[in-house]
Every structure is written in structure tokens, then in C-alpha cells.
ROBA-512582 format. One line per field, with one value per residue (C-alpha): residue number from 1; x, y negated, z; chain. Coordinates in pm, 1 decimal, decimal comma. Layout:
# residues N
i	[NUM;...]
X	[X;...]
Y	[Y;...]
Z	[Z;...]
ch	[A;...]
This chain:
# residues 96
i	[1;2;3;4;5;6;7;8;9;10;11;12;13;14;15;16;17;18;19;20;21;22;23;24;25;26;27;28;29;30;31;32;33;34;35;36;37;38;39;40;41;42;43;44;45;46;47;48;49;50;51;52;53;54;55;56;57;58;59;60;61;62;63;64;65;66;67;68;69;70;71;72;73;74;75;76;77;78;79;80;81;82;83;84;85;86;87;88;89;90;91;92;93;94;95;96]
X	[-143,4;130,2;-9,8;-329,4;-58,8;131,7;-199,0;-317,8;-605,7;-643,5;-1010,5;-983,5;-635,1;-849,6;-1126,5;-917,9;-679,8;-1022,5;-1129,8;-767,1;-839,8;-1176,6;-1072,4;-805,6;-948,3;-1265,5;-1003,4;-815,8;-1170,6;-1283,2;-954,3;-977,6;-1342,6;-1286,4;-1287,5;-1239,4;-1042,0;-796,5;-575,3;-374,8;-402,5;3,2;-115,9;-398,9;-180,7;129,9;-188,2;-307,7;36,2;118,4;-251,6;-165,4;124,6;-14,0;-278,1;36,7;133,1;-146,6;-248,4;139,6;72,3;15,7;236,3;511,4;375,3;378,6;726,3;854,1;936,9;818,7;821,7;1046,4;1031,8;1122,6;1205,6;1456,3;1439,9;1450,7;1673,7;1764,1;1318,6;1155,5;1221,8;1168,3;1251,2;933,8;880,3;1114,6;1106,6;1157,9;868,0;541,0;550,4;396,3;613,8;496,7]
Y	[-878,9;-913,9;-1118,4;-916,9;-567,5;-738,5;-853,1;-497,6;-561,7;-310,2;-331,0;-667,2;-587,3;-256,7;-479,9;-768,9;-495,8;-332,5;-662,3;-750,1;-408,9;-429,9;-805,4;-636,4;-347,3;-586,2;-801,9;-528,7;-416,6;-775,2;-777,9;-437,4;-538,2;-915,5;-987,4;-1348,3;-1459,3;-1698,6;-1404,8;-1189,3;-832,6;-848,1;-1075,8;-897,8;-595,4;-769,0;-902,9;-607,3;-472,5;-733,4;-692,0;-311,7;-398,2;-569,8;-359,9;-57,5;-342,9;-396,3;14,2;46,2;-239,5;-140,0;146,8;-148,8;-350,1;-46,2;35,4;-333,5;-335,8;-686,7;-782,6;-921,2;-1325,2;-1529,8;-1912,9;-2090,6;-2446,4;-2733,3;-2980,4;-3221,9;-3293,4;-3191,5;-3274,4;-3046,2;-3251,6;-3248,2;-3604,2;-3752,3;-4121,5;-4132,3;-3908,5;-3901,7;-3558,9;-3477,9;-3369,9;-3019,9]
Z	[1981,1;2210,2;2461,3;2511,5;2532,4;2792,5;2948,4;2929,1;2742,7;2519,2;2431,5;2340,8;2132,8;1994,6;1904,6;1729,1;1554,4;1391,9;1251,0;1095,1;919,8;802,6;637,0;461,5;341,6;224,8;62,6;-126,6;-222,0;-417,2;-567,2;-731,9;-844,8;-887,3;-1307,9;-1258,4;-1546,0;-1394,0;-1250,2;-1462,2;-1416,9;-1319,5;-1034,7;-918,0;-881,3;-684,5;-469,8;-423,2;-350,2;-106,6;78,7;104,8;253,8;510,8;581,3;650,5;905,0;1066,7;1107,1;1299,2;1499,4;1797,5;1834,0;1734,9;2023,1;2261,3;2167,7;2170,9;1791,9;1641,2;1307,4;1143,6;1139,1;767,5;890,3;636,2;786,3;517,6;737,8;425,7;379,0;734,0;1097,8;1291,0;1654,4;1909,5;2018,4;1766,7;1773,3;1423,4;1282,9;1443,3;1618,3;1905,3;2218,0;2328,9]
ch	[A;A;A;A;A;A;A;A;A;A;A;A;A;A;A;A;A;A;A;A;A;A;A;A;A;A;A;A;A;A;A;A;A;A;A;A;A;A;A;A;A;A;A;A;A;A;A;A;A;A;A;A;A;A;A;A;A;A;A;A;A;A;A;A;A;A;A;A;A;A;A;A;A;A;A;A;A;A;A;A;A;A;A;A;A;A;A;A;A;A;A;A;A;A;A;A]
């Protein structure tokens, strides 16, 4: 969403913006009327919780973008298991 603000286009951002929403709103939807018996009705509720949550995001997006407020980013590197070294010899990553 960035990228197309700083690009200036906003159609495109408009467009793409409008389709996150739709998917969520259709997602919190089948949740509410979803009966499948594998979920529990606390877990369909913190889903639905967490999808409204994201849907709140994604309705302030682009007055975050236009006012240079991103959100916040939740990394917590595993050093002792992963590498996380582009082109290390060692592990076959690619070098980008």
C-alpha cells in the first residue's frame, strides 16, 4: 500500500484496499455462520475477534499511509534453529 501511495497511485491503492475489505468482511461472515464442528465456539469468537481486528486495520489504512504511520512490525528471530544470512555458504539461501 505504500509503494503504490508513494507512487501516487491511488486508484490502484483504492482498488486493492476495497478488495482487502470485502475478503474480510466475507471471512468474518462464514465464520459467524460456519457450524463446522472442529472449532469451538471460544475459537470461532477469538477468530472472529482477531479478523475484526484486522478489518479496523485495513479501513485506517490509508490515512496511516498518508500520514506516514506504519504498523507496527512483530520479528523475534530464532538465532539458536534458523539462519537468517543471504548467501550463506553453510545453508542453501539464496543471495538477494
Amino acid at each position: 500500500m505504500y509503494a503504490l501511495f508513494q507512487m501516487n497511485d491511488m486508484p490502484r491503492a483504492q482498488e486493492l484496499l476495497q478488495n482487502l475489505i470485502m475478503g474480510k468482511k466475507q471471512d468474518i461472515r462464514d465464520a459467524k455462520e460456519d457450524r463446522d464442528e472442529s472449532w469451538s465456539e471460544e475459537d470461532r469468537k477469538e477468530y472472529i475477534k482477531g479478523e475484526l481486528k484486522h478489518l479496523k486495520e485495513f479501513e485506517n489504512m490509508m490515512q496511516n499511509v498518508a500520514s506516514l504511520v506504519f504498523p507496527e512490525l512483530d520479528f523475534t528471530p530464532s538465532f539458536q534453529t534458523d539462519c537468517y544470512l543471504f548467501g550463506c555458504p553453510r545453508h542453501p539461501h539464496p543471495k538477494i
